[in-house]
C-alpha positions in Angstrom: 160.6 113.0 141.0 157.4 114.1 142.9 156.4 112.1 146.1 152.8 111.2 145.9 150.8 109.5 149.0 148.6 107.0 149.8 146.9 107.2 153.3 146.2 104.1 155.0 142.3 103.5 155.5 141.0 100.5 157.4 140.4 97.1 155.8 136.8 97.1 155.3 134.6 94.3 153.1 132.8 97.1 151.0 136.2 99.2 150.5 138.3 96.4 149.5 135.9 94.7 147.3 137.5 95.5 143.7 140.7 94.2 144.9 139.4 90.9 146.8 137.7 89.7 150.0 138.0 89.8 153.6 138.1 86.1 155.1 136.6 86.9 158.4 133.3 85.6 159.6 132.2 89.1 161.1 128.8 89.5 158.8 128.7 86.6 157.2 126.3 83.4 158.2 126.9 79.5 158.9 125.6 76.4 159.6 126.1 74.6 162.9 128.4 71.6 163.1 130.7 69.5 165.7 127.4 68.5 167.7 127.1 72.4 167.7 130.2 73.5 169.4 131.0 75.3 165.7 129.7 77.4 163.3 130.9 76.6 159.7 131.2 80.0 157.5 131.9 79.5 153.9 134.5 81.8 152.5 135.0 82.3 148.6 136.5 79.4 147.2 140.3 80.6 146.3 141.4 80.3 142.9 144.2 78.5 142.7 143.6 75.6 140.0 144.2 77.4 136.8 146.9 76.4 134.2 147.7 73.1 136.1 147.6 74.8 139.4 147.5 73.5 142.9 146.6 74.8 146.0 150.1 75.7 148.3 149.6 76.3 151.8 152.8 78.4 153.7 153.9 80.5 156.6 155.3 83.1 155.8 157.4 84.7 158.9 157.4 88.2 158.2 159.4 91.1 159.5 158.2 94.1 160.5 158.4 97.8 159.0 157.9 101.0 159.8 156.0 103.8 158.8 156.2 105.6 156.4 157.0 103.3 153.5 158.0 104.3 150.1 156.5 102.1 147.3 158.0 101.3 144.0 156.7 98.7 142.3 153.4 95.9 143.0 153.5 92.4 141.8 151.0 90.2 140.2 149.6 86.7 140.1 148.2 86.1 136.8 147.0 82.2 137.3 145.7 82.2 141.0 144.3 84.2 144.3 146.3 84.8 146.8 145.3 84.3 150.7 147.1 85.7 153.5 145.8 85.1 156.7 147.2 86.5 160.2 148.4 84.3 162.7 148.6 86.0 166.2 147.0 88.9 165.6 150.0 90.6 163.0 149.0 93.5 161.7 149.8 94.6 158.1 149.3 96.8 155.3 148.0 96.2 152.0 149.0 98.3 149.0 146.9 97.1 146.0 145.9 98.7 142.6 144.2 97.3 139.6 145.4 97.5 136.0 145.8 95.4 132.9 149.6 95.7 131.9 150.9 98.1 134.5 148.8 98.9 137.6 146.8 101.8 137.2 147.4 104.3 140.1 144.4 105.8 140.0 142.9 102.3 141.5 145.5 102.6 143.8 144.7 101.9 147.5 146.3 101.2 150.5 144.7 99.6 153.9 145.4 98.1 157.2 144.4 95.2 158.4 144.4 94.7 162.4 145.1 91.1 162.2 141.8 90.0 163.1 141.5 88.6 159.9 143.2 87.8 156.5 142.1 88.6 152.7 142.5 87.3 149.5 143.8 88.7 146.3 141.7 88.2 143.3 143.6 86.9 140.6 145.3 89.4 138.4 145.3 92.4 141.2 148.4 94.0 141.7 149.3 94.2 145.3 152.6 95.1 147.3 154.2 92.2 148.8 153.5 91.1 152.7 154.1 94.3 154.6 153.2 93.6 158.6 153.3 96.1 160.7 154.9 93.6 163.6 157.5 90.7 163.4 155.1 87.7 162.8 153.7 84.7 160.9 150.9 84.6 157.7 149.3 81.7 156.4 149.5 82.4 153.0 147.7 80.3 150.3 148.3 80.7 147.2 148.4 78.4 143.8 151.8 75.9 143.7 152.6 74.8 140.3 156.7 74.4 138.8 155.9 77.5 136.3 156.4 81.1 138.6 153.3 82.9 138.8 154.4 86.3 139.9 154.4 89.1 137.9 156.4 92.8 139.2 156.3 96.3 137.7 157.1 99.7 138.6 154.5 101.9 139.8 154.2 105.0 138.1 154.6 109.1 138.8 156.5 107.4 142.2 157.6 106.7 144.6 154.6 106.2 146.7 154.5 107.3 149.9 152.0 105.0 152.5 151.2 106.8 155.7 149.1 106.3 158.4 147.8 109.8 158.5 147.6 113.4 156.6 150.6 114.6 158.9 152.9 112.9 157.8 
């Protein structure tokens, strides 16, 4: 089976766009609040309420791996967005791709976030699960309801290879 690879690029609002958004204030305006000790900056509202859905706030304490990683398969949420947000700083890579049925690896993309802020899967984007770069913990929001939302397939002409660089 041929190795094909996927260079890390950093996360960056107009790169990551088809796949979801950034939740960062960085270029983004507010309104002043708390007596003006705060700025309030509105995020995209996530999407969590579909098919009886509820919004399920987590931490998920993620283990760290290393570089290069070989990718088989993305997963899916069909019903709801899913939010993962940084806490301390973590680091992490995203592996997404977009795709009715299967995801479509020529939509494939992989990027890395510094940990300065989270993002948010749009609904139906496959993605690779939670892959920091350094032990830590996520926020992760993302719809609750008693019916699993999470959809896995096999990425094709793989196994991906996600590097940091062209050297590798």
């Amino acid at each position: 089976m041929v190795e094909r690879r996927l260079v890390l690029r950093p996360l960056a609002a107009e790169t990551f766009v088809a796949y979801g958004d950034m939740v960062t204030s960085l270029g983004r305006t507010g309104s002043r609040i708390n007596a003006g000790t705060s700025l309030r900056v509105e995020m995209p509202e996530p999407d969590v309420l579909a098919q009886g859905g509820r919004p399920s706030l987590s931490v998920f304490k993620a283990s760290a791996v290393r570089l290069p990683i070989e990718v088989h398969e993305l997963e899916r949420h069909r019903f709801g967005s899913q939010t993962f947000l940084p806490l301390g700083g973590t680091s992490f890579v995203m592996v997404v791709a977009l795709g009715d049925e299967k995801p479509d690896v020529r939509t494939m993309a992989a990027f890395e976030g510094d940990g300065a802020c989270g993002v948010t899967f749009r609904r139906g984007v496959w993605h690779h699960p939670l892959l920091a770069l350094r032990d830590g913990d996520f926020a992760v929001l993302e719809r609750g309801n008693a019916e699993v939302d999470c959809e896995v397939a096999s990425v094709r002409l793989g196994p991906w290879l996600i590097c940091s660089g062209p050297e590798l």
